[in-house]
Structure formats: structure tokens, C-alpha cells
N, C-alpha and C positions, 0 to 999 in steps of 0.2 A: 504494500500500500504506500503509494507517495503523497504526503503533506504537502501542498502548497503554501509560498510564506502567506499568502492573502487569508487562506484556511486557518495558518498558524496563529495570525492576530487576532484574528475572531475568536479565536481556542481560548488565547492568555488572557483574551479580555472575560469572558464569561469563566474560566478556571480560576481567576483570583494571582495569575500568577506575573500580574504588573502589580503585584503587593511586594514581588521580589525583585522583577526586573521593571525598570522605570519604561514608557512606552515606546521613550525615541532611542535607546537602547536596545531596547528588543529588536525594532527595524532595524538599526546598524547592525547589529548581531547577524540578522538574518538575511541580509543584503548583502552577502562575502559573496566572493566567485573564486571560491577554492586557496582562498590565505586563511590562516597561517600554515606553515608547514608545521606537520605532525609527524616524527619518530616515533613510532610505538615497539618497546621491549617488553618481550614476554619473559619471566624469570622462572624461578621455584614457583608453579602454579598450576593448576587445570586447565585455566582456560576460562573458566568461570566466568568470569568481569567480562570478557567478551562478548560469550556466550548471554550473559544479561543484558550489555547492551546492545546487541543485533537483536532484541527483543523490545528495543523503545519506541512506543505507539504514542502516549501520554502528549509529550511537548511536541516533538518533531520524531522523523521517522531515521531508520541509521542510514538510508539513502540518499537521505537529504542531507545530513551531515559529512557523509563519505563526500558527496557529486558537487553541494555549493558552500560548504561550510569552511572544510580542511583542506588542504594540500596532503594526504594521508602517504609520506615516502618508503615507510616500511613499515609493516605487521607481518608478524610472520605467518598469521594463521589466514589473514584475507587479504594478503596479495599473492596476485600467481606466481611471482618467478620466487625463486628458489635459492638457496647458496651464492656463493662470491657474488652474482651478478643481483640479487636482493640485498644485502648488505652493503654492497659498491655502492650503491644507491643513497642510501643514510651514509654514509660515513663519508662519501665525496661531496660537500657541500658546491649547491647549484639552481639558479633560479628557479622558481615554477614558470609554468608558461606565460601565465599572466604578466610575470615581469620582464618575460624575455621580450614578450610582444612590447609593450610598452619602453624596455628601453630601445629595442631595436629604433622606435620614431625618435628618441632622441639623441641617437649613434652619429658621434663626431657635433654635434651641434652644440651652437656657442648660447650666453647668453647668461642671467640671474637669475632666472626664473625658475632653473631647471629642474627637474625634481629627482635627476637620476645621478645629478653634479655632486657625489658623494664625498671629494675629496675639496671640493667647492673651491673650484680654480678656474670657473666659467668656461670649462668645455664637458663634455661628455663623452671619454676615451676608456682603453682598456685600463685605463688604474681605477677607474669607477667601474667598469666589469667586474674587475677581484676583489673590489670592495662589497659588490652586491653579490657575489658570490659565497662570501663567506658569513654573509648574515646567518641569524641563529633560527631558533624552532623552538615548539614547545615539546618536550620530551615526557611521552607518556609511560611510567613502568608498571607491567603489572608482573606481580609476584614477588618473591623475595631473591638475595643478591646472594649466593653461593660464595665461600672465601675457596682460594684456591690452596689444592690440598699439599703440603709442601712436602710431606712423607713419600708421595708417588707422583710419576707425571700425570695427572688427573685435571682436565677443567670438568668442573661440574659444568651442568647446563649449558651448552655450547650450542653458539649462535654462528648461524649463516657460515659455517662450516670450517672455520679457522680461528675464533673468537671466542674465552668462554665469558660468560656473563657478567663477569665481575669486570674483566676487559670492555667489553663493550658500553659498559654502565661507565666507566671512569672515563672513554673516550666521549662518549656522546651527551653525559651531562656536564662535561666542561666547555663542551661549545653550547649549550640551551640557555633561551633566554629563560625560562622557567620551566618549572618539574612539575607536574602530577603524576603523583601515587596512585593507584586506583585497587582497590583489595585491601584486606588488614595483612594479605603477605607481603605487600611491597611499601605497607605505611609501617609497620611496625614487626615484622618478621614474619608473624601470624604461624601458621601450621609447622612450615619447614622450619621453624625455629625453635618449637616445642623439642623437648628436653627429650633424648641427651644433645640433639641440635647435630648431627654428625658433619654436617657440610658447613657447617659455621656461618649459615645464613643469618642477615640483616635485612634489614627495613632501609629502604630509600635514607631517610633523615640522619641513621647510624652512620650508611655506609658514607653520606657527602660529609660527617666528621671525620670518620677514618680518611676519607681523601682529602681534606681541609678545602672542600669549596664551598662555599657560601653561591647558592642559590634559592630565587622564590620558588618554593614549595607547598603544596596545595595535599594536603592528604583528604582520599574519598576512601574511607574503610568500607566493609563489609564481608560477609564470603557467601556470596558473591556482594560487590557493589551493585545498589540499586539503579537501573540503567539514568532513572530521573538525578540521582545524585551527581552522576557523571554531566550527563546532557547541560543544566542548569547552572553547573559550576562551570561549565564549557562558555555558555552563550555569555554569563559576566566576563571573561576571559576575552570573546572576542567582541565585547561593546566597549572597552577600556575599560569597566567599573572594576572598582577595587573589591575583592572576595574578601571581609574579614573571616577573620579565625577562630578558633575557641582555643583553649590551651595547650589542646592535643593537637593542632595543626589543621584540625576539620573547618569546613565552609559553617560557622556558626548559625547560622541560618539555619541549617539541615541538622546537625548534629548540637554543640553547644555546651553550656556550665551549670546552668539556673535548673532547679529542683523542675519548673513548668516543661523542661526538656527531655525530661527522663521516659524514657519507655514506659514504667509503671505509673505515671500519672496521666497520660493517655490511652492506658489498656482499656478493654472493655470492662475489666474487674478492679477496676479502683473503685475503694470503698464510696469516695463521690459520684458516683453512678448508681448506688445502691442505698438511697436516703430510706432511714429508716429499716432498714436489714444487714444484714452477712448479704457478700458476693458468696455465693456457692463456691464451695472448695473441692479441687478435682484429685480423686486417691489414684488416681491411675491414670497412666498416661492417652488420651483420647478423651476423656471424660469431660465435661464442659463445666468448666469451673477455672479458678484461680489457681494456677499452677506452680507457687511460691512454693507451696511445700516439696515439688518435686525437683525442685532446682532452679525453678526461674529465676533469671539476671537481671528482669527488667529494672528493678529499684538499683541497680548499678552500671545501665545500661545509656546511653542518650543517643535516643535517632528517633526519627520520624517516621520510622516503621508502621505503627500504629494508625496513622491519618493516610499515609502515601499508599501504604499497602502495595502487592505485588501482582506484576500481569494485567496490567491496563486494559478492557475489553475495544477503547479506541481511543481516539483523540481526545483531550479533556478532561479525560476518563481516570481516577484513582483505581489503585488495584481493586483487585475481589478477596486477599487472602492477605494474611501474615502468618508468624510463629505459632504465636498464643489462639489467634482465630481458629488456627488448623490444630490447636490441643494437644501445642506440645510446647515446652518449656523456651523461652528465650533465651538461649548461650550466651549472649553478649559479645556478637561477634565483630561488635565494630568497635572496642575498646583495646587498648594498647597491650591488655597484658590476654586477650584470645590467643591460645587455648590454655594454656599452661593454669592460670590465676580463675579461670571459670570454670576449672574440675573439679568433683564429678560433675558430667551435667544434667544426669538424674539422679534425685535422690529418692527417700521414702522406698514402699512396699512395691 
């Protein structure tokens, strides 16, 4: 299904969701013809975060975002080519079309106007080629970052067929104008990190300490990230607006600090839903009721699970399901210390 942007306003207008994005930001956003350039690294993962968002129906569709949104130079899971000649590609920085077309009208030409005059010496030559040539991208990782193993020649997770992970992350985040994490494996280690941790995997934020670069860094947890977390942190991204944060590095909007943010004061069994009674308590796992006793995280949890819910039935549209709807405990998967720090995650009979 393709979204059109004209469909799309109509959508944010009646969705509520110029309560996030201002309206002539959204148009900006959605008026791109294929900028900014996106690198996308897959690490220590499933696949997951992808897999959720080639499933975004909600805001915009992932065709729209592939076709007029991004310059998308590498994924490894949805581009076709393959080895050296996929990787050549990201690692050899080089205009999109858009600006090749557009410098090409202003090749050799003189003038202060110019917009391609990068080196601003009023002409438009090959030293303003190499200068737009080396411009940056926003560099998206998902999953966690493998250390390499010094005991044996071993790269874990080897990229594009000469490259292992940890290589490629330290190459391609020092030329990124900004980072998105997307998964609780590549914000904060998440699974492949869990103990004994044999690959000595980190989290995006770890690993740019161990490298000493300082980049903007955007963490979208989840396992999987909800495609809408991605998408929306996306569109601030390309309208200029500034994405604040909360203290774990998330879009505080979406995730956040304040008690009103937390999973359990949005469940459907917060005791304020229930004036006047008990929320029914669930002994077993399916049962419909309040699943704290069985391990539920939500009072330690903060996302917007609860309202955004998962699986959009279309445009506009909030999910049909969560954790706790589907009658089973909330993990707390998008906090920094999943999975390690939220086991067991059932408890009781």
C-alpha cells in the first residue's frame, strides 16, 4: 500500500500527530526527494527492527520512506547487491543523484550565489566535487557491536564480506553526521550482551566511548523497535527539529522520566481504571487480569506501548494488541538493563 504525502496530512491532522510534529515541519519532512543518505548496519540481531518497520502502515508506509524520504546506500537485508560491491557503496562516500544532477548545472560556473561553491572561492570546480563528496549521512545500527576476539582470528559478525562489525561501526560512525540506534541491542547491548556476554558485545553509546567519538545519538529501544518509534523520530530528523531526550538517550516524547510515562500507569489495569474495585489479578499466564504478580515490568518500564499499541490495521490507525492486552507479562524491553536486570520474566504458579 502507498501513502501519498497529501493522504499523509490529512492522516496527522485527524491522528493528533501535529501535537508532535509542528505542520510546516511535517510538509518539509515529507517533501524530501530521496536526502538524507542513510547507512544502515545490521549487528548482533535478528532482524527484528527491520522486520517491524517494513511493517509501518500508521504514519507513512516503508515505500515511501525507502522511494522519497532517504537516500537508503546500504542494508544488508533490502538491498540487492551483495558483498564488496554493497559495502563499496557505504564506505566510498559519493553524491546521491539529486546532487549530482544539480551540481552538474553548476559545473565550472562562477558567481556568489552559488550553492555548490563549497570551498567559497566563487567558482564551482573539482575541489567543490571532493568536498561534496565527502559529506556525511545519518548512520543507522541495529543490533549490538561484537569486540573482536583476540584469542583466535575470529571477527564476529562480518559485514559485506571482509569487514567484521566492530570494523565497520568504527569506520562508518566517524564519518556520520548523526547515529540512530534502533533495538535495545544496539542502544544498550540488549540480548547478545546478556551474561556470560561471550562476544563482548556493546551498545552503540558504549562502543562511541571505547572509540572516543562524540556523536548525536538518538537511541529507539525495543525488541523489536516499534516501527512508529522509528518512523517519527525519523520525520523530526528530516524537518530540522530538534528530538529531545530523556536520560537514557530515548526520543522523550515516546519513551521519557515522569511516573505519567511509565507502562503501568497507562495499562489497562491501573488501579485508576478500576474506581471503586480491584483490577482482577491474573494467576496464570493468559488469564485477563493484572499480570504484576507474574512478573510484569510495566511499573519499571517507560514506553508508549500501551496507547500506540502494535500492527496498525491502516493509516491513522493505533495498533490492535500489546504485551499485557495479549496476557502476558511486560519484560521491559526497552530499558537499558533488558534482559539481564528483568529476570525471571515469569514469576508465581
Amino acid at each position: 500500500m502507498r501513502l501519498s504525502r497529501r493522504d499523509f496530512l490529512k492522516i496527522a491532522g485527524a491522528a493528533g500527530i501535529t501535537s508532535v510534529l509542528p505542520f510546516d515541519l511535517i510538509q518539509k519532512a515529507m517533501a524530501g526527494n530521496g536526502d538524507p543518505r542513510v547507512i544502515w548496519l545490521q549487528g548482533q540481531s535478528c532482524s527484528g527492527c527491520s522486520v517491524s518497520l517494513l511493517n509501518s502502515v500508521k504514519t507513512t508506509t516503508i515505500d515511501d520512506i525507502l522511494l522519497n524520504k532517504i537516500n537508503l546506500e546500504y542494508h544488508s537485508t533490502l538491498i540487492a547487491a551483495a558483498g564488496d560491491l554493497a559495502i563499496m557503496g557505504a564506505l566510498g562516500p559519493h553524491p546521491n543523484l539529486t546532487e549530482l544532477a544539480a551540481f552538474e548545472n553548476q559545473w565550472l560556473m562562477e558567481g556568489s550565489e552559488l550553492k555548490f561553491d563549497l570551498d567559497k572561492d566563487g567558482r564551482v570546480n573539482l575541489v567543490d566535487f571532493n568536498t561534496l563528496c565527502k559529506q556525511g549521512y545519518i548512520l543507522v545500527v541495529e543490533g549490538s557491536i561484537p569486540a573482536e576476539d583476540t584469542a583466535c582470528p575470529v571477527k564476529f559478525c562480518d559485514i559485506g564480506g571482509h569487514l567484521s562489525m566492530e570494523e565497520a561501526f568504527s569506520i562508518l560512525s566517524q564519518k556520520a553526521d548523526r547515529i540512530i540506534a534502533l533495538g535495545t541491542c544496539a542502544c544498550y547491548g540488549g540480548i547478545p550482551q546478556a551474561a556470560p556476554n561471550p562476544t563482548g558485545a556493546k551498545g552503540v553509546s558504549a562502543k562511541l566511548i571505547e572509540l572516543g567519538y562524540s556523536k548525536p545519538l538518538i537511541n529507539i529501544p525495543g525488541c523489536p523497535a516499534h516501527p512508529d518509534w522509528f518512523v517519527l523520530t525519523l520525520l523530526k530528523v528530516l524537518a530540522g527539529q530538534t528530538v529531545t531526550l530523556d536520560s537514557k538517550g530515548r526520543p522523550a516524547d515516546l519513551f521519557g522520566d515522569s511516573s505519567s510515562q511509565r507502562v503501568h500507569a497507562k495499562c489497562l489495569f491501573h488501579p485508576s481504571r478500576w474506581p471503586g474495585s480491584e483490577p482482577p489479578q491474573a494467576e496464570t499466564l493468559g488469564d485477563y487480569g493484572c499480570l504484576e504478580a507474574l512478573g510484569c515490568e510495566g511499573k519499571t518500564t517507560w514506553s508508549n506501548c500501551p496507547v500506540l499499541k502494535w500492527n496498525s490495521g491502516g493509516p491513522g490507525q493505533n495498533g490492535v494488541n500489546w504485551c499485557v492486552e495479549a496476557r502476558t507479562p511486560c519484560c521491559g524491553c526497552v530499558e537499558p538493563d533488558f534482559p539481564d536486570g528483568k529476570t525471571p520474566f515469569i514469576t508465581g504458579s
